[in-house]
C-alpha positions in Angstrom: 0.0 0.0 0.0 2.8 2.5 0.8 4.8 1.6 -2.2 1.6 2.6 -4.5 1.1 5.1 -2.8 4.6 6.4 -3.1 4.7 5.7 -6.9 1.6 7.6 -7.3 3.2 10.4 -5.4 6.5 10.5 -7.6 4.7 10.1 -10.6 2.2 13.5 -9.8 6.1 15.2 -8.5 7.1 14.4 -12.3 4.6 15.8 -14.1 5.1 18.8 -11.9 8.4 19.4 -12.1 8.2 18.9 -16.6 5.4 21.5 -15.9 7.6 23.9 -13.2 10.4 23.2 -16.4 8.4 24.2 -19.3 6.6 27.3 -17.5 10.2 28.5 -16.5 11.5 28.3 -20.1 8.4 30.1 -21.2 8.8 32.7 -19.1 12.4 33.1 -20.4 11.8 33.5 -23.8 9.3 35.7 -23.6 11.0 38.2 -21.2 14.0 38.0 -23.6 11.6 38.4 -26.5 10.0 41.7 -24.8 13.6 42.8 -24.3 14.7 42.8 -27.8 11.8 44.3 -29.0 12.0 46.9 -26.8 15.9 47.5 -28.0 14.7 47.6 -31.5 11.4 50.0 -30.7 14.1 52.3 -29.1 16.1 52.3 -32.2 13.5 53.2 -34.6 12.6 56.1 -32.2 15.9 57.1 -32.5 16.3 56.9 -36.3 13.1 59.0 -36.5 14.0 61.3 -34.0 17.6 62.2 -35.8 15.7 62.6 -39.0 13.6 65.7 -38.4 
């Protein structure tokens, strides 16, 4: 009884940890994704503004 329950109980901690995983790298490519286009929304305003 202990040992199913245990199995049961490593099984959920897997799936949670692939979960915990795949949020994490999500979270990391969308911060750097917000970063670089901020970079290149800075540039453009700065191409514009040396124009005029």
């Amino acid at each position: 009884m202990l040992v199913s329950f245990l199995n049961s109980f490593m099984s959920y901690l897997m799936v949670m940890l692939v979960i915990v995983v795949v949020a994490g790298v999500a979270t990391a490519i969308g911060i750097n994704m917000a970063k670089k286009k901020a970079s290149r929304n800075e540039a453009v305003a700065a191409i514009k503004g040396s124009n005029e």
